[in-house]
C-alpha positions in Angstrom: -99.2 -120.4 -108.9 -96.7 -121.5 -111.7 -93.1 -121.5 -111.0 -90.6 -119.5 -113.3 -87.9 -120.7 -114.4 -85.1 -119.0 -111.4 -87.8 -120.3 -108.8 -87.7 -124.0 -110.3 -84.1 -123.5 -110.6 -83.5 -122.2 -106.6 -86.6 -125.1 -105.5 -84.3 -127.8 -107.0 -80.8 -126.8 -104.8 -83.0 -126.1 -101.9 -84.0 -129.7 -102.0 -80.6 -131.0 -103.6 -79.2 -129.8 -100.4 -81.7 -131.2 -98.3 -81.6 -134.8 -99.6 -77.2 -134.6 -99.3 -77.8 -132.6 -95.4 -80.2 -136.2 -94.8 -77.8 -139.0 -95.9 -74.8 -137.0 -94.3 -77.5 -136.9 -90.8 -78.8 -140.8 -91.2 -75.7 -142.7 -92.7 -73.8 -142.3 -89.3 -76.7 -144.5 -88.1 -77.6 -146.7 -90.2 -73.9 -147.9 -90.6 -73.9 -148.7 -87.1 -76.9 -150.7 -87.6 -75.3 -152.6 -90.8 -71.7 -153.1 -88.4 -74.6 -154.3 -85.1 -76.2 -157.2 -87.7 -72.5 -158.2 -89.3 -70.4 -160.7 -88.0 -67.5 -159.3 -85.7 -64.9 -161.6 -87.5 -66.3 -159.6 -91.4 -66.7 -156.2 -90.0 -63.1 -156.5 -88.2 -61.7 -156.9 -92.4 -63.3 -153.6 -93.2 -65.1 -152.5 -95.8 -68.9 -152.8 -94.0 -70.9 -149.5 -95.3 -74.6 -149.3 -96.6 -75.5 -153.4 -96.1 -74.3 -156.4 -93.7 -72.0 -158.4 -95.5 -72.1 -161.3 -93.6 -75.8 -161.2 -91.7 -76.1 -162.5 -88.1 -78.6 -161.2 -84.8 -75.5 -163.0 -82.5 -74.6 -159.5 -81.7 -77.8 -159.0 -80.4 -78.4 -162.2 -78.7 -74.8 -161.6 -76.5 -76.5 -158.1 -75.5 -79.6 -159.8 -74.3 -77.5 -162.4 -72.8 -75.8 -159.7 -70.5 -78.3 -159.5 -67.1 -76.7 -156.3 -66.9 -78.0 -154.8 -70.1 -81.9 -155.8 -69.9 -81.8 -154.4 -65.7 -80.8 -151.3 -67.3 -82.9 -151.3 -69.5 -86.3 -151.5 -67.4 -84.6 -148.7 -64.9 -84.5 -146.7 -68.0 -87.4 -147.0 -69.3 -89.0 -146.8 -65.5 -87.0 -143.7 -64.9 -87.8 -141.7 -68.4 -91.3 -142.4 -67.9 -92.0 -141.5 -64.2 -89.6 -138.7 -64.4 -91.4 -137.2 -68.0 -94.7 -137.3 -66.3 -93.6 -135.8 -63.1 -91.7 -132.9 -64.4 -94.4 -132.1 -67.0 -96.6 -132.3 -64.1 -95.1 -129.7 -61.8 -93.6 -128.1 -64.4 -96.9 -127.0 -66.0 -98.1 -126.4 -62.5 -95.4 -124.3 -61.4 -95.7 -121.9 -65.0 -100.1 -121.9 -64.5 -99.1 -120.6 -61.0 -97.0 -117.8 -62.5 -98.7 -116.8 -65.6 -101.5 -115.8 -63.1 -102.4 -111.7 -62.7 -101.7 -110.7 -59.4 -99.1 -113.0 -57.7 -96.8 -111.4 -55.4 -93.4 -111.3 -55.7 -93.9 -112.7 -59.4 -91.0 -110.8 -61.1 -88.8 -112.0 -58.5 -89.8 -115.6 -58.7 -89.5 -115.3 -62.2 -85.7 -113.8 -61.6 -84.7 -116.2 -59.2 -85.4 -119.0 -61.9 -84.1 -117.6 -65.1 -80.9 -117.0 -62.8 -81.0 -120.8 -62.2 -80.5 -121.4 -66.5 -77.3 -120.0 -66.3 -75.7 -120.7 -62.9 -75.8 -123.6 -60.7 -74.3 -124.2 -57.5 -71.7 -126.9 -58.6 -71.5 -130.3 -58.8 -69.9 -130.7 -55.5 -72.6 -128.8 -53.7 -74.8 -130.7 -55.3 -73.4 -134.0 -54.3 -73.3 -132.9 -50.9 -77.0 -131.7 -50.8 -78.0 -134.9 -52.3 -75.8 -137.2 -50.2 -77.2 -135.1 -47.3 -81.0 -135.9 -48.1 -80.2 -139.9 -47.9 -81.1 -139.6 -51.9 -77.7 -141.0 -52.9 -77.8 -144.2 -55.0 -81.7 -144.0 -55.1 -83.9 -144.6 -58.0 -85.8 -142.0 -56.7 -83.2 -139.9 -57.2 -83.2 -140.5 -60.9 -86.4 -139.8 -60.8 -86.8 -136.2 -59.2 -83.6 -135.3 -60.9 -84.5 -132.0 -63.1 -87.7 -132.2 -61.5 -88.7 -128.3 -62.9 -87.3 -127.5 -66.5 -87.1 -123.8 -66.2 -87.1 -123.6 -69.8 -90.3 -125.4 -70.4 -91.4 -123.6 -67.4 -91.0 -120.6 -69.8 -92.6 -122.0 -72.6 -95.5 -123.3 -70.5 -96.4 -119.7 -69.0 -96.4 -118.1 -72.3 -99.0 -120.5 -73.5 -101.2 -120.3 -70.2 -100.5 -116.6 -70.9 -102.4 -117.1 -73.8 -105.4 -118.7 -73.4 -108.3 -116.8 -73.1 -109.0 -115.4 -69.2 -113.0 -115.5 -70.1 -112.9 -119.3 -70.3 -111.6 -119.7 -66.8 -114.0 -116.9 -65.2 -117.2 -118.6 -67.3 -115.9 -122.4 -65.6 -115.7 -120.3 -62.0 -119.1 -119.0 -62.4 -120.0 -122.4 -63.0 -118.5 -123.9 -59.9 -115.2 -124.8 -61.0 -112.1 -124.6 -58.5 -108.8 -123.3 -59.2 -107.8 -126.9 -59.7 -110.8 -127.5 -61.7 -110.2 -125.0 -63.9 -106.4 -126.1 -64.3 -107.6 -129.9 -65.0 -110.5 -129.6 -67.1 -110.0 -126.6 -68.9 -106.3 -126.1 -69.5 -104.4 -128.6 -69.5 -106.9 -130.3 -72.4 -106.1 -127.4 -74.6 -102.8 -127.4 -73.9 -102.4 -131.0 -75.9 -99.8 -129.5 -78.4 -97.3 -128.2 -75.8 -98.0 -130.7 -73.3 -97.3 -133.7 -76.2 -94.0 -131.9 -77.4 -92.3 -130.8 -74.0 -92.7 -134.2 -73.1 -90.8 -135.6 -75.8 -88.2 -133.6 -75.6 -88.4 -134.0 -71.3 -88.2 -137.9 -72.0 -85.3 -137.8 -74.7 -83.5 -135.6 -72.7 -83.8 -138.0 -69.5 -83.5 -141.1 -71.7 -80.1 -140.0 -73.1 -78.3 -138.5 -69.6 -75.6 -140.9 -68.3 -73.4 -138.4 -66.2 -75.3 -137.9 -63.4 -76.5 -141.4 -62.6 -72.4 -142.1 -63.4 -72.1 -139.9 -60.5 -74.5 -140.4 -58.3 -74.7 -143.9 -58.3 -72.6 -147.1 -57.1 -74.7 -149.4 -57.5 -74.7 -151.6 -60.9 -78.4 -152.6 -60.3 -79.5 -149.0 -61.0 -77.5 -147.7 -63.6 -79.5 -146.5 -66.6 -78.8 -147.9 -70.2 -77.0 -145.3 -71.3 -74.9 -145.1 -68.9 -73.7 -148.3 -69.1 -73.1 -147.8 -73.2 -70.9 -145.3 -71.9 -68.7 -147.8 -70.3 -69.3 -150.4 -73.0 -67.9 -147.8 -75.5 -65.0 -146.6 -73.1 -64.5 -150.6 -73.0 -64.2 -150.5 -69.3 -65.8 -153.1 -68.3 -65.8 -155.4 -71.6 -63.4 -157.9 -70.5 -65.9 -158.3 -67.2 -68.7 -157.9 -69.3 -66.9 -161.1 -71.1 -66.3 -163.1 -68.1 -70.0 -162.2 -66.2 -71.5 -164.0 -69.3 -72.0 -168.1 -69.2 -70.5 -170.5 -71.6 -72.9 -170.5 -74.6 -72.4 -166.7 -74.7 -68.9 -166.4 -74.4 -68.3 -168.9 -77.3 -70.8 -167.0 -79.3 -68.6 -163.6 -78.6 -65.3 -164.9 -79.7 -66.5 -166.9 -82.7 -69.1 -164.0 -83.8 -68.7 -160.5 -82.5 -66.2 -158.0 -81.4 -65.9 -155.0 -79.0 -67.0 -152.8 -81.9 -70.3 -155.2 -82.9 -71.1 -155.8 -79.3 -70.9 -151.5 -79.1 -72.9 -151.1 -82.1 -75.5 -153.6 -81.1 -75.4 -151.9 -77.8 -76.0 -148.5 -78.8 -79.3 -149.6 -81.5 -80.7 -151.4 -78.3 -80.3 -147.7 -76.4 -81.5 -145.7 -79.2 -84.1 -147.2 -81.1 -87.1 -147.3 -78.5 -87.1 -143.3 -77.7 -87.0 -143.2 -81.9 -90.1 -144.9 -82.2 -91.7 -142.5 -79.9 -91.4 -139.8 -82.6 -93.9 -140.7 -85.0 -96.8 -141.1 -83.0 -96.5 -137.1 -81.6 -95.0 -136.2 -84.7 -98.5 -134.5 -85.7 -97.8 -131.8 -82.4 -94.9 -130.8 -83.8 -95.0 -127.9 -85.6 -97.8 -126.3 -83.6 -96.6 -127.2 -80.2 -92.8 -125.8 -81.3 -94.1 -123.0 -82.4 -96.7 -122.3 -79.4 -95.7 -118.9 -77.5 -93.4 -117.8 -79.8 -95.9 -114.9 -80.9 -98.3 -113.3 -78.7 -100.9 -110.2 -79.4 
């Protein structure tokens, strides 16, 4: 259909502001990228913006050099991965167990965890029930953290909700079990919501640093970002300094400062749950938008 003239006219600011609402969105980042490959002695005079002025990976070789930083890296990338796939997991089985006909009690249970979105016990509690349960400084900890997204438990029901209750009567005739039924026939059609509850499940896990901050002591467990936390706080730089041998603290004073080693830092924590986007980006739209209408 041909565009008049107005539409033309409204098409072009609609995508006018889009392209000024994406540089304001990416610049942020991709000047700390340009500040994480400059020099710390260049980007200290200033004036570092859209491209390194003075090129160097030194900022990245000090971060790698830090035992601190690649141990927290692995616990990070161990705990976002086992804790994604085992809150998706009983997540999706706790919402197939409710969007079920028939279950007793089901408005109550459904109550009880709505009320659980908006109040919690408190952190103290909390601590207490945890410290209590010998789950205090655990990786396991990390990992059953959140375990059941009540939220994505929503989301989850409405789409079980919505598939089709012949399909699972035709797979009972044929001998399936209730488990049967919830392996082979819903959980393969449910690709869409399954693919982007997961991403957001694992970006949500990747980027927490408050509660392993609270919960744990020990330096061998922290997660990455919460030791960017401290990096950017700057309470521990001067140890982070001294824990590092010869070569790399020469390397630091001639070739970074605290705001490289922070910018370098912070791409080493970001980038890897970015490159996860492209290859569910395709799920998207349809797995967003899944339960949002329903007959």
């Amino acid at each position: 259909m041909k565009l008049s003239a107005s539409d033309k006219f409204f098409m072009t600011i609609i995508y006018a502001l889009l392209c000024v609402l994406v540089i304001i969105t990416f610049y942020p980042f991709w000047n700390s990228l340009v500040i994480s490959l400059n020099t710390g002695s260049d980007t200290a005079l200033g004036g570092v913006t859209i491209w390194p002025r003075d090129f160097t990976l030194d900022n990245y070789k000090v971060v790698f050099k830090e035992h601190n930083i690649t141990n927290a890296f692995l616990i990070t990338v161990a705990r976002t991965v086992l804790g994604t796939f085992l809150s998706i997991f009983f997540t999706a089985m706790f919402a197939y167990g409710l969007s079920k006909r028939g279950i007793v009690f089901k408005k109550f249970y459904m109550i009880v965890c709505v009320i659980t979105m908006y109040f919690s016990g408190g952190l103290i509690p909390y601590f207490i029930l945890i410290h209590s349960m010998h789950l205090y400084n655990t990786f396991t900890f990390l990992v059953i953290h959140g375990l059941i997204n009540v939220f994505n438990m929503i989301i989850f029901r409405t789409f079980f909700m919505e598939i089709p209750q012949g399909l699972e009567e035709s797979a009972k005739i044929d001998g399936c079990s209730n488990f049967g039924v919830y392996f082979r026939i819903v959980l393969p059609m449910s690709k869409p919501v399954l693919a982007t509850l997961s991403l957001f499940t694992a970006v949500t896990i990747w980027n927490d640093w408050f509660i392993p901050a609270v919960f744990l002591v020990n330096e061998k467990l922290l997660p990455l970002q919460t030791l960017l936390v401290q990096v950017i706080n700057q309470s521990v730089t001067s140890q982070l300094v001294s824990n590092l041998n010869s070569y790399a603290q020469t390397l630091i004073q001639q070739t970074t400062s605290v705001k490289s080693l922070q910018m370098a830092t912070m791409m080493v924590a970001s980038l890897p749950i970015l490159l996860v986007y492209p290859f569910i980006q395709k799920y998207f739209v349809k797995g967003v938008m899944v339960g949002s209408l329903k007959e």
